[in-house]
MINU-803571 format. One line per 8 residues: for each residue x, y, z of N, C-alpha, C, O. Coordinates in nm, 3 decimals, padded with zeros to 5 digits. Example, Ala and Ser with C-alpha at 12.3 -4.5 7.8 and 13.67 -1.06 7.14 Angstrom:
<recs>
01.319,-00.569,00.780,01.230,-00.450,00.780,01.320,-00.330,00.780,01.424,-00.332,00.846 ~ 01.285,-00.225,00.708,01.367,-00.106,00.714,01.290,00.003,00.787,01.341,00.114,00.804
</recs>
This chain:
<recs>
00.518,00.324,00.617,00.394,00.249,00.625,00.303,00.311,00.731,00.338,00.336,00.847 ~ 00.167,00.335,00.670,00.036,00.377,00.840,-00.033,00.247,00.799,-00.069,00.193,00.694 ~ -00.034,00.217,00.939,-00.152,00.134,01.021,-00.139,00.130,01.134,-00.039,00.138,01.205 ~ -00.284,00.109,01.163,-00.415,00.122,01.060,-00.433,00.243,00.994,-00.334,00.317,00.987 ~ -00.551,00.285,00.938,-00.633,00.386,00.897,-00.740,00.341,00.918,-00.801,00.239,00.882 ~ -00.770,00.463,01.009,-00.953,00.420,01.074,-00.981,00.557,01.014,-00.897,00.641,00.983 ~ -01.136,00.565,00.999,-01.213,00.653,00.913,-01.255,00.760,01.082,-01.220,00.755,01.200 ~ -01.340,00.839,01.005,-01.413,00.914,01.103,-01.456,00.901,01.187,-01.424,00.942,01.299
-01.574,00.815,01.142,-01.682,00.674,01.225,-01.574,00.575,01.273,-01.631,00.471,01.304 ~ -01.488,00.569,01.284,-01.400,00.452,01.381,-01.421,00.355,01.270,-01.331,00.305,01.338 ~ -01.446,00.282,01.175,-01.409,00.224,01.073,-01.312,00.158,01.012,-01.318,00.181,00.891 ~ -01.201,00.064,01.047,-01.085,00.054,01.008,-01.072,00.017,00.859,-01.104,-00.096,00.823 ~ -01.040,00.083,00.796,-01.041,00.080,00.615,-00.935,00.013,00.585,-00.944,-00.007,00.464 ~ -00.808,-00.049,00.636,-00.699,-00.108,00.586,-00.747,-00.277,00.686,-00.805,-00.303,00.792 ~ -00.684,-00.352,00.578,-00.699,-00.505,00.614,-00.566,-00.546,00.744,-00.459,-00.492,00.771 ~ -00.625,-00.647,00.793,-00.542,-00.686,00.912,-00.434,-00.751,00.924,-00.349,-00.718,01.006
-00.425,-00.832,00.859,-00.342,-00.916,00.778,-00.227,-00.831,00.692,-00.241,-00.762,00.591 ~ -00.086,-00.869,00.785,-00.069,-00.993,00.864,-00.018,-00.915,00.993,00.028,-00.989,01.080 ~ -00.019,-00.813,01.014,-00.006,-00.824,01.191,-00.121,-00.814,01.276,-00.122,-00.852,01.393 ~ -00.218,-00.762,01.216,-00.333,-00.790,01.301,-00.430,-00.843,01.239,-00.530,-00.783,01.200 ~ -00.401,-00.979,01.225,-00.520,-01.081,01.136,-00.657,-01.072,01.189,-00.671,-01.105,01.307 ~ -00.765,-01.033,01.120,-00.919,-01.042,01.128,-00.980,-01.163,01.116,-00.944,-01.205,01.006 ~ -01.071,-01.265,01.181,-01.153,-01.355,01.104,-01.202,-01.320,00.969,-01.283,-01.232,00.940 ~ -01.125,-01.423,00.871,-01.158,-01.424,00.747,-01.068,-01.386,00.629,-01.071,-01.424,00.512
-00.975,-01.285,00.704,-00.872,-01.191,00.648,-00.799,-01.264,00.489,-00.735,-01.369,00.500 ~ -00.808,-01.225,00.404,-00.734,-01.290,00.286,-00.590,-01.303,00.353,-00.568,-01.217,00.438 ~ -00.474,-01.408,00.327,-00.392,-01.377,00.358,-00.249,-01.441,00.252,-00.157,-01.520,00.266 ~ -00.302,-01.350,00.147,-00.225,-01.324,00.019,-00.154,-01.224,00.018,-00.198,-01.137,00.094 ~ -00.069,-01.197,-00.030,-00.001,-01.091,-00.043,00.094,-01.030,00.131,00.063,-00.953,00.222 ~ 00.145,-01.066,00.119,00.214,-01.042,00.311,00.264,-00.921,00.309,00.248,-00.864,00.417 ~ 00.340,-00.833,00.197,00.380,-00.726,00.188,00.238,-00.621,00.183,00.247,-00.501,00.157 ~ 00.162,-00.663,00.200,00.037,-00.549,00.182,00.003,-00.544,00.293,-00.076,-00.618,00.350
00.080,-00.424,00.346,00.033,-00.366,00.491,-00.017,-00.197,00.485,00.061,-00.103,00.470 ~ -00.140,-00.187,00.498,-00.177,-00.027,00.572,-00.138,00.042,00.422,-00.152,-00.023,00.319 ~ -00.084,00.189,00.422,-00.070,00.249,00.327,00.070,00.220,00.296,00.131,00.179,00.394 ~ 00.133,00.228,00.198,00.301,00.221,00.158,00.363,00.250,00.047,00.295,00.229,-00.054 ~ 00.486,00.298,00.025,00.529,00.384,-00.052,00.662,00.301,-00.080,00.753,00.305,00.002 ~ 00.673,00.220,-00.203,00.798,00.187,-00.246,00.793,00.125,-00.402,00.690,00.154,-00.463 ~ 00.878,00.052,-00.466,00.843,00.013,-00.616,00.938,-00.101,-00.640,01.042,-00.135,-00.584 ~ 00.869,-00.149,-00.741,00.963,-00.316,-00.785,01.021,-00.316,-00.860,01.065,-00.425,-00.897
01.058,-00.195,-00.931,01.209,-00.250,-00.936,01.297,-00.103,-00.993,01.274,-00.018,-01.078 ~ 01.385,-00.123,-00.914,01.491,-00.001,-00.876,01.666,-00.053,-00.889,01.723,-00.088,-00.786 ~ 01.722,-00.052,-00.991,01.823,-00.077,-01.081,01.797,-00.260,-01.035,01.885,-00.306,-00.962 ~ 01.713,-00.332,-01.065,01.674,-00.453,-01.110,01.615,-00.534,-00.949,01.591,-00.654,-00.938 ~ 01.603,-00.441,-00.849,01.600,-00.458,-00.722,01.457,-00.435,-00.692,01.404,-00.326,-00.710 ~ 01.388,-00.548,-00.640,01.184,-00.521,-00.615,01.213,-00.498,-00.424,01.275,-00.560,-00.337 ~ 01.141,-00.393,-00.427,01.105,-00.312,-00.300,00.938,-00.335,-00.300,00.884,-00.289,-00.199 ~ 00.889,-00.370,-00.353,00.724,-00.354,-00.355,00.669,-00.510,-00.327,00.550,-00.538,-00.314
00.806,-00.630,-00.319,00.712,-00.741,-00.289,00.790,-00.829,-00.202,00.748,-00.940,-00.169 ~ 00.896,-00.785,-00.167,00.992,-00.812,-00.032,00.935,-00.803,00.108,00.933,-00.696,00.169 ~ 00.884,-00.929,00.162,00.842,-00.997,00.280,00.902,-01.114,00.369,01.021,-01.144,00.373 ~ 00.827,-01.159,00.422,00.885,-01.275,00.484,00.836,-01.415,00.403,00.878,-01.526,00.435 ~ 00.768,-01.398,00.323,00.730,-01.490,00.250,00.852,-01.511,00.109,00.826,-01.581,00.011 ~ 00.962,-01.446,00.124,01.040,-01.468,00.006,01.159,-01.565,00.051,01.201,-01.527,00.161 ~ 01.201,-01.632,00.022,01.268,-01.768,00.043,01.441,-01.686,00.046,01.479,-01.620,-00.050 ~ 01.521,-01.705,00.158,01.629,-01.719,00.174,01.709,-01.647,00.050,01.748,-01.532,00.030
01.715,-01.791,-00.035,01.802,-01.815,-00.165,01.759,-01.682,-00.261,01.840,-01.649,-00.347 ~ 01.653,-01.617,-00.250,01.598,-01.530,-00.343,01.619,-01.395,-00.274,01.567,-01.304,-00.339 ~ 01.666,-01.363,-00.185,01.643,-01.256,-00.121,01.763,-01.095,-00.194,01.774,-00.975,-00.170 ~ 01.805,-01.163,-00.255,01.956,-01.126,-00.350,01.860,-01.007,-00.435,01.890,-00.888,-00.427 ~ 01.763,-01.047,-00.505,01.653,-00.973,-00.582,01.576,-00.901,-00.543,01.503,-00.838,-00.620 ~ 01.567,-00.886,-00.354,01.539,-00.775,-00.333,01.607,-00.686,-00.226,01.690,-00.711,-00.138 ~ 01.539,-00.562,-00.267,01.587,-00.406,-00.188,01.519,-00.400,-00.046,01.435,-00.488,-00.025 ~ 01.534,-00.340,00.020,01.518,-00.301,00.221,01.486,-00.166,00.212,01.568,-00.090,00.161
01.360,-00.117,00.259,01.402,00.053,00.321,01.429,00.034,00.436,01.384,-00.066,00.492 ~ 01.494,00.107,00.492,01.519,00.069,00.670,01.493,00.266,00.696,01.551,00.334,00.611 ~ 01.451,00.308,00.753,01.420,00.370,00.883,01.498,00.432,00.938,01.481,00.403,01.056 ~ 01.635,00.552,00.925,01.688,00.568,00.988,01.679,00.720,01.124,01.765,00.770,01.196 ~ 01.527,00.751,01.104,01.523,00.856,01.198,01.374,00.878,01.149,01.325,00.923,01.044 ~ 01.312,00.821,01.285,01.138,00.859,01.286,01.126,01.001,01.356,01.225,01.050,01.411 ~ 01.011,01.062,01.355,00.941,01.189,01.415,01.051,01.254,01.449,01.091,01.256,01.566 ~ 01.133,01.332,01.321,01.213,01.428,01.328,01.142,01.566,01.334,01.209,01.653,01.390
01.000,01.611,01.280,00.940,01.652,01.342,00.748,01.657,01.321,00.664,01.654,01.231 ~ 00.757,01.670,01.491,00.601,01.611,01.477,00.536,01.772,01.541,00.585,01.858,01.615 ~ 00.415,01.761,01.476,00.319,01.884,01.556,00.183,01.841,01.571,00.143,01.730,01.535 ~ 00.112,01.929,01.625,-00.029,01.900,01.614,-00.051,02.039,01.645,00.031,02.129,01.659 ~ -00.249,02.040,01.660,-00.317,02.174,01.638,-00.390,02.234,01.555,-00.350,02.207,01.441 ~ -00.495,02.315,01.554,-00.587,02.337,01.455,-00.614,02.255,01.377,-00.611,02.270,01.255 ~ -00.654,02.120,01.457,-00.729,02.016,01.373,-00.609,01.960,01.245,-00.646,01.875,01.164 ~ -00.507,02.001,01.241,-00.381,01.899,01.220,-00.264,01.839,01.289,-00.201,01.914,01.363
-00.233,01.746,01.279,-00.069,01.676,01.313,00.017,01.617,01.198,-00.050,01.564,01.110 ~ 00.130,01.616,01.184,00.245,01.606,01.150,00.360,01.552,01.176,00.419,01.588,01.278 ~ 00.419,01.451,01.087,00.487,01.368,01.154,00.584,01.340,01.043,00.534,01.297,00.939 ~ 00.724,01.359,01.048,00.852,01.325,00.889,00.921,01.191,00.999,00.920,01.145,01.113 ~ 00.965,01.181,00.887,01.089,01.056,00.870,01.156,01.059,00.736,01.121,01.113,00.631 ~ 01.259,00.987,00.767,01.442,00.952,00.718,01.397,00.818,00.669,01.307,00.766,00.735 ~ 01.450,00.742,00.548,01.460,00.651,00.523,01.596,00.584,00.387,01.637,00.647,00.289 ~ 01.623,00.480,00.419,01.738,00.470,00.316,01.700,00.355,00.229,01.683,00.247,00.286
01.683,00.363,00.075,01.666,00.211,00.057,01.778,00.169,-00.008,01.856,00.232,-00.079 ~ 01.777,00.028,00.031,01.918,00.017,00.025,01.930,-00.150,-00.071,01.855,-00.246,-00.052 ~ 02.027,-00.145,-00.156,02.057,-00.318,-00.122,02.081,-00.436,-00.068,02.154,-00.411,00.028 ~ 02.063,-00.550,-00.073,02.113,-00.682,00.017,02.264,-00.631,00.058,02.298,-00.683,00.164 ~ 02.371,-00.539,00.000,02.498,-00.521,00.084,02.473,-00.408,00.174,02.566,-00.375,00.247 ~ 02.378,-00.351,00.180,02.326,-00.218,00.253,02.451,-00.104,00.189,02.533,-00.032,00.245 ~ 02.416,-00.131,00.050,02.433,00.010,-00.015,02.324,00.070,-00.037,02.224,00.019,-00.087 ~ 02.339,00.208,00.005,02.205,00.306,-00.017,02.209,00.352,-00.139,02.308,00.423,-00.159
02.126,00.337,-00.244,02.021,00.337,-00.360,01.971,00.498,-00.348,02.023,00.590,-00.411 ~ 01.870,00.510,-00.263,01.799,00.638,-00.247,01.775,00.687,-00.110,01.777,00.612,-00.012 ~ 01.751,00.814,-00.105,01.727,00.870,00.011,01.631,00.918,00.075,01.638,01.041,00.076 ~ 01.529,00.871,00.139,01.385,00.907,00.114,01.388,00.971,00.272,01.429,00.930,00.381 ~ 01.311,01.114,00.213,01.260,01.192,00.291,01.057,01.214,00.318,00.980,01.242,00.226 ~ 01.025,01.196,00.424,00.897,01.192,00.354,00.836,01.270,00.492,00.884,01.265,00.605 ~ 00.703,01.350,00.442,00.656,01.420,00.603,00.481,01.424,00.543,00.426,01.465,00.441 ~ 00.437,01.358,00.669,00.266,01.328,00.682,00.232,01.466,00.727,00.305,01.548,00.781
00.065,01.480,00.683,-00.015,01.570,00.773,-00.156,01.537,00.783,-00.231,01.511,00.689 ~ -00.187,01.542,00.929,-00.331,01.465,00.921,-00.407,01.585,00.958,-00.372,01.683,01.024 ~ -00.546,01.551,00.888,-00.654,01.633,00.956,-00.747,01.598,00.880,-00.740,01.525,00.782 ~ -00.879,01.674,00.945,-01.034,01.593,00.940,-01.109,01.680,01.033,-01.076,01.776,01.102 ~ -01.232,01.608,01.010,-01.323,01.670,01.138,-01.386,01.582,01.138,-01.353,01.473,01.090 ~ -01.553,01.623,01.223,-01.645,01.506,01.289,-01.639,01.368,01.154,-01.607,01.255,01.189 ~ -01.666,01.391,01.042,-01.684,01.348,00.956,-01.630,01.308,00.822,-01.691,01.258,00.727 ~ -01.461,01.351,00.838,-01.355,01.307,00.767,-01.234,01.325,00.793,-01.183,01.424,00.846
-01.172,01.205,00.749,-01.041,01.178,00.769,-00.903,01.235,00.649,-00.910,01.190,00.534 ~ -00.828,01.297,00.671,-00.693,01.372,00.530,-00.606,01.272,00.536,-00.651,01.182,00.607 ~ -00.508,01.252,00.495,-00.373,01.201,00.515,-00.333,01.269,00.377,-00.386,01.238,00.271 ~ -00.212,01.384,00.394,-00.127,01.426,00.308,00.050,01.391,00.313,00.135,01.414,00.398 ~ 00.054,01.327,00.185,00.231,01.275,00.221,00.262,01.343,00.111,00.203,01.351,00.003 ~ 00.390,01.406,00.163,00.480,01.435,00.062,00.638,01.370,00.093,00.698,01.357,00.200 ~ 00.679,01.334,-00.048,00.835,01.205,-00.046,00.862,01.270,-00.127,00.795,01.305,-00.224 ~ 01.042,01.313,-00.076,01.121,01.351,-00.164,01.245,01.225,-00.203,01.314,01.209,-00.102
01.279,01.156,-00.292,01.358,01.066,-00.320,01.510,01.116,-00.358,01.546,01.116,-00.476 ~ 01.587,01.153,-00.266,01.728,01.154,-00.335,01.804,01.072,-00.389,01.808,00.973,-00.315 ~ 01.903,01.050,-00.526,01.979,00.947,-00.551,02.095,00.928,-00.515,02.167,01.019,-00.558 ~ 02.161,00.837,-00.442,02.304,00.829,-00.396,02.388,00.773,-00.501,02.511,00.768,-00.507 ~ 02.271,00.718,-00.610,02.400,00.676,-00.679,02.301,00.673,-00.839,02.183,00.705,-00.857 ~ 02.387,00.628,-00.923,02.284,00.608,-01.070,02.164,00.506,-01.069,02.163,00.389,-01.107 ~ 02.059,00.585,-01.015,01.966,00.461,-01.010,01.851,00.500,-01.143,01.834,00.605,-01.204 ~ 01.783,00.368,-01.155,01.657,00.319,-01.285,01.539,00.283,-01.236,01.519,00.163,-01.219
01.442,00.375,-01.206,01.296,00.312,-01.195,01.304,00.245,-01.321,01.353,00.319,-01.406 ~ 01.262,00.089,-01.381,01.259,00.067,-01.488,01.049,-00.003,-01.448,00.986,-00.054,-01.356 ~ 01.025,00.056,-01.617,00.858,00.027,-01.574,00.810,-00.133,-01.505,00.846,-00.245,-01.542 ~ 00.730,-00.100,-01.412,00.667,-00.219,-01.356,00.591,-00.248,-01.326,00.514,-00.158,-01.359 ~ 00.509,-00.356,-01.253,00.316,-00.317,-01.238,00.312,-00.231,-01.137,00.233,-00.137,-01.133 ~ 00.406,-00.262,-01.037,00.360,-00.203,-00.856,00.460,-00.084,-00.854,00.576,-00.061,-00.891 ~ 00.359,-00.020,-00.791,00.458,00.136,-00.753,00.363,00.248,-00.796,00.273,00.235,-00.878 ~ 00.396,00.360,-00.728,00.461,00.369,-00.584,00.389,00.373,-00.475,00.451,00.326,-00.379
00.284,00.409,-00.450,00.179,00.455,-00.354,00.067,00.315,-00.378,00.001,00.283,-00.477 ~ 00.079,00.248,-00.238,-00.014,00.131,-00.233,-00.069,00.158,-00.100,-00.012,00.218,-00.009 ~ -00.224,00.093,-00.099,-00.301,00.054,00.014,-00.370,-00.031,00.005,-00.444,-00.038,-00.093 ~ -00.372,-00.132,00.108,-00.431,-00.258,00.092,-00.530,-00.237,00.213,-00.510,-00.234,00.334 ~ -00.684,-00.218,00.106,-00.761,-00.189,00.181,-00.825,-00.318,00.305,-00.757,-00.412,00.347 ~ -00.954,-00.292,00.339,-00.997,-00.371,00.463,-01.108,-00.509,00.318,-01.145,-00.484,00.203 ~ -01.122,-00.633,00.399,-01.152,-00.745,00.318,-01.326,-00.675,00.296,-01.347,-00.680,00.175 ~ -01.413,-00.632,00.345,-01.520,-00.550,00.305,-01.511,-00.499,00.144,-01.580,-00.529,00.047
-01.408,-00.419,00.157,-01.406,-00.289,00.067,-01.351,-00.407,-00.084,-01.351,-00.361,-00.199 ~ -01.328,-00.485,-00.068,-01.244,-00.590,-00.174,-01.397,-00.566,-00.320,-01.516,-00.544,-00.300 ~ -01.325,-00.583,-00.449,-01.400,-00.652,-00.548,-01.456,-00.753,-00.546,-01.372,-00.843,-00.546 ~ -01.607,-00.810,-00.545,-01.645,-00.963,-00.525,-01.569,-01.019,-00.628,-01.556,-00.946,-00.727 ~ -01.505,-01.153,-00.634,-01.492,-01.219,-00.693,-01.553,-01.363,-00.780,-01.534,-01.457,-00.704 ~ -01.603,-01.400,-00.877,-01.635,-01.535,-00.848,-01.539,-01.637,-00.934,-01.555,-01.756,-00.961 ~ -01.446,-01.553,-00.963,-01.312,-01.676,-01.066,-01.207,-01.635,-00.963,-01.218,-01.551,-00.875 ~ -01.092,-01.719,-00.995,-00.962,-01.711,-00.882,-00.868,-01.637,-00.992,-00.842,-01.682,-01.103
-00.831,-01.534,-00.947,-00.710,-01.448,-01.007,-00.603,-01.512,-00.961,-00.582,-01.584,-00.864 ~ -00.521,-01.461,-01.073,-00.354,-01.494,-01.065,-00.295,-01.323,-01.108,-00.327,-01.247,-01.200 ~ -00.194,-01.311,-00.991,-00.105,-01.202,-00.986,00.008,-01.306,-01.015,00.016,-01.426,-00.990 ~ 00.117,-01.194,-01.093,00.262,-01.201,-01.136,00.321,-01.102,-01.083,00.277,-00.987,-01.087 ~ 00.408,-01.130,-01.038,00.556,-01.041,-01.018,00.589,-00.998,-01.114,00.534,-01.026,-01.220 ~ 00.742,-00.875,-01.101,00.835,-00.864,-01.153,00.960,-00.961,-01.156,01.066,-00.928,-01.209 ~ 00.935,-01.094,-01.091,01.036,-01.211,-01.032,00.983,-01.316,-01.135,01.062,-01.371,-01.212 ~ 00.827,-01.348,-01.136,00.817,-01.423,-01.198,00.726,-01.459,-01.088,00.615,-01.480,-01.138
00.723,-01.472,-00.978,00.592,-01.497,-00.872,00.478,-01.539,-00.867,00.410,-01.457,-00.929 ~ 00.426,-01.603,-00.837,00.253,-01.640,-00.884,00.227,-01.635,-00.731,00.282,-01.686,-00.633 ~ 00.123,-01.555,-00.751,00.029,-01.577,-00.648,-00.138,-01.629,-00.682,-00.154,-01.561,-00.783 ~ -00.219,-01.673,-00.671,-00.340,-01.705,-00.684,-00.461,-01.680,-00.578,-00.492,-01.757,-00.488 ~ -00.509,-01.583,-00.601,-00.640,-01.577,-00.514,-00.782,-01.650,-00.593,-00.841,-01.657,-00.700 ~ -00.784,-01.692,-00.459,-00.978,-01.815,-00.475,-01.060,-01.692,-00.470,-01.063,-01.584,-00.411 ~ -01.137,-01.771,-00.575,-01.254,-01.687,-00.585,-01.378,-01.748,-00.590,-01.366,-01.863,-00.632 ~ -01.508,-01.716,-00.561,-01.609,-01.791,-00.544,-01.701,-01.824,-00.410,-01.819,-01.832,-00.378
-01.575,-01.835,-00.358,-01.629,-01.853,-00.209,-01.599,-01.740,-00.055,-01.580,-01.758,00.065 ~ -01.607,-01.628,-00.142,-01.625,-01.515,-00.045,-01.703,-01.435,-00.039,-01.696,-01.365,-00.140 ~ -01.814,-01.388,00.057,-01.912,-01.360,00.066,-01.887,-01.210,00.108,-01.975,-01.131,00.077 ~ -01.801,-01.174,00.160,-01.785,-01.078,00.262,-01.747,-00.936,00.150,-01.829,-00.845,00.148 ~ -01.657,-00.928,00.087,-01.601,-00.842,-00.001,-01.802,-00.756,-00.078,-01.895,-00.828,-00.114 ~ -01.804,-00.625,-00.079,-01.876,-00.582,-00.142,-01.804,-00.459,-00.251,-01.872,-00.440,-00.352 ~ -01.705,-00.394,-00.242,-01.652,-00.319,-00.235,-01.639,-00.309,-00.405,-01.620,-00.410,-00.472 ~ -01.652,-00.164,-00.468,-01.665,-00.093,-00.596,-01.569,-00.004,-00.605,-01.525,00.081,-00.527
-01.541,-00.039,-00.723,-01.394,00.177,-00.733,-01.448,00.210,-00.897,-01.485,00.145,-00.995 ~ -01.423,00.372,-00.853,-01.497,00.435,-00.963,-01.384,00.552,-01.022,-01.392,00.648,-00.945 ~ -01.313,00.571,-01.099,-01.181,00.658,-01.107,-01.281,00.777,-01.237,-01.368,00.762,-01.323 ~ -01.210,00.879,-01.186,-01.212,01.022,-01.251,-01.255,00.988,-01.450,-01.329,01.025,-01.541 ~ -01.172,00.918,-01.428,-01.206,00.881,-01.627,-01.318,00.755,-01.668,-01.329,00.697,-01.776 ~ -01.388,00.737,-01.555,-01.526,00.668,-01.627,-01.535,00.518,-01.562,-01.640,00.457,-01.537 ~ -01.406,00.474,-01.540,-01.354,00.340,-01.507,-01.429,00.283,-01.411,-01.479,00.365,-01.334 ~ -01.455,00.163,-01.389,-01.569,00.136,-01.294,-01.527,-00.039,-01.237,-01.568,-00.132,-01.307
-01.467,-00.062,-01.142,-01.523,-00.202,-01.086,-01.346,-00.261,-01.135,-01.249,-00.197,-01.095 ~ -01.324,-00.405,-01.237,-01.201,-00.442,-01.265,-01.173,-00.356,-01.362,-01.053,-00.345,-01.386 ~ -01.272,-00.271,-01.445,-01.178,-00.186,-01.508,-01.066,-00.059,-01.505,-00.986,00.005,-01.573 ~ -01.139,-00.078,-01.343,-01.017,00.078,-01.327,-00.895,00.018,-01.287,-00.811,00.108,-01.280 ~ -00.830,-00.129,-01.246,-00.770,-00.151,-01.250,-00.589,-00.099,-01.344,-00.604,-00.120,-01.464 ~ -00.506,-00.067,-01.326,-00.393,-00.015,-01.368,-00.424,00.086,-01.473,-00.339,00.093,-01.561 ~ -00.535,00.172,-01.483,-00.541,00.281,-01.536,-00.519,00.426,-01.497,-00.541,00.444,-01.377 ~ -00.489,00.514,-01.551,-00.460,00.651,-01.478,-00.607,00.745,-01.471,-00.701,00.759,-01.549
-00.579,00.794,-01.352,-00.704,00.935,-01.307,-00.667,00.995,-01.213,-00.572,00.966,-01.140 ~ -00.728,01.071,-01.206,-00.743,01.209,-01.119,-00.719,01.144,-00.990,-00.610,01.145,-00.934 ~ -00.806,01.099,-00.953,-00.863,01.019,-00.861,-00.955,00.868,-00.849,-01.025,00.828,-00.942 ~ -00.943,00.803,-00.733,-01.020,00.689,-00.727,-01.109,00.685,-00.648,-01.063,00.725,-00.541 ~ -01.231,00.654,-00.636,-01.323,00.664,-00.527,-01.360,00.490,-00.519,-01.383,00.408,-00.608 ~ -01.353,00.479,-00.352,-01.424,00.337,-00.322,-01.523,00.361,-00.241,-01.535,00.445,-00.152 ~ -01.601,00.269,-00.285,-01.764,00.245,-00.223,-01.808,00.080,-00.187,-01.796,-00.016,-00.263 ~ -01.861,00.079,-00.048,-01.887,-00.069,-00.030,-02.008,00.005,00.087,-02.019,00.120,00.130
-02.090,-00.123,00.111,-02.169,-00.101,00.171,-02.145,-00.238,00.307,-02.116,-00.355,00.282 ~ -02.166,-00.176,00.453,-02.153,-00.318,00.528,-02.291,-00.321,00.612,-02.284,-00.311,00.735 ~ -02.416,-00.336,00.549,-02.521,-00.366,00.609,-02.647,-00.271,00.635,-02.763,-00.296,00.669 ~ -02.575,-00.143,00.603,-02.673,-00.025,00.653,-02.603,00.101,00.594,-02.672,00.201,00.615 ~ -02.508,00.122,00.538,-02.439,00.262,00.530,-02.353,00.208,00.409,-02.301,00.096,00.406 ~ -02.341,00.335,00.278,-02.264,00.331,00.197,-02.143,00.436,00.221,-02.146,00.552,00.262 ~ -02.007,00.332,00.170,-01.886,00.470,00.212,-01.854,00.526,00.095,-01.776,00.621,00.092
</recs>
């Protein structure tokens, strides 16, 4: 997981919520922190919606990455830095599933920000990405950059989960995405492209 991600201009582009709650902050979704890399469901095991918001009795249904060796190695220089980590994900018995290797590289200048990850996933044992909505590469941007809403969505799990976001009464969200194949606004929603571009405006400047 990175957070934050601040832009060039000092900008923080990822939402605060929930360790560093903002006035106003949506505070749906608790597993949506900063950028993150995991999936829901991995031989019947959800890694993509495992928080503190999941009840005791249910916790059986989901998977853990745990962390077992940060900044194995870090650099900086010529306007980059670099930083790997070790990770295991594992089951509720802390059997390891997969073996995740993963190494950042940042760089930018006056006027932009990189973040390059590369994850290598080893299997320890017979494992099944089986298809699902979430996965693998998520960022839960800043409440600005959000789609206006004026109806209340309902998200589903792979559990069966409901979540419900209000809609109507948020003023703050301006925020547009425009993907490589034409897609524009809720339609680029779970479609594939090249790329995604977001655009919001907060008063004076479009990003």
């Amino acid at each position: 997981m990175l957070y934050p991600v601040i832009a060039a201009d000092g900008a923080v582009v990822t939402r605060g919520y929930p360790l560093k709650p903002l006035a106003g902050d949506p505070t749906d979704h608790p597993h949506h922190i900063g950028i993150w890399f995991n999936f829901e469901n991995v031989n019947g095991l959800d890694f993509w919606n495992n928080s503190f918001a999941i009840p005791a009795a249910k916790k059986n249904m989901y998977g853990w990455i745990k962390t077992n060796a940060a900044g194995i190695k870090t650099g900086s220089g010529h306007g980059r830095g670099s930083l790997s980590y070790h990770a295991n994900w594992t089951n509720q018995q802390n059997e390891v599933l997969l073996v995740e290797s993963t190494a950042f590289e940042f760089s930018g200048d006056a006027h932009l920000r990189i973040i390059d990850r590369t994850t290598t996933l080893a299997a320890n044992t017979e494992v099944l990405f089986k298809d699902a909505k979430d996965g693998l590469l998520g960022m839960r941007i800043a409440h600005a950059l959000q789609l206006p809403s004026k109806q209340d969505q309902t998200f589903k799990d792979d559990k069966g989960n409901v979540t419900i976001v209000k809609g109507g009464t948020d003023a703050v969200p301006t925020g547009n995405y425009m993907t490589s194949e034409g897609k524009e606004g809720d339609s680029a929603w779970s479609t594939r492209g090249s790329w995604c571009k977001a655009i919001w405006e907060d008063g004076e400047r479009f990003y």
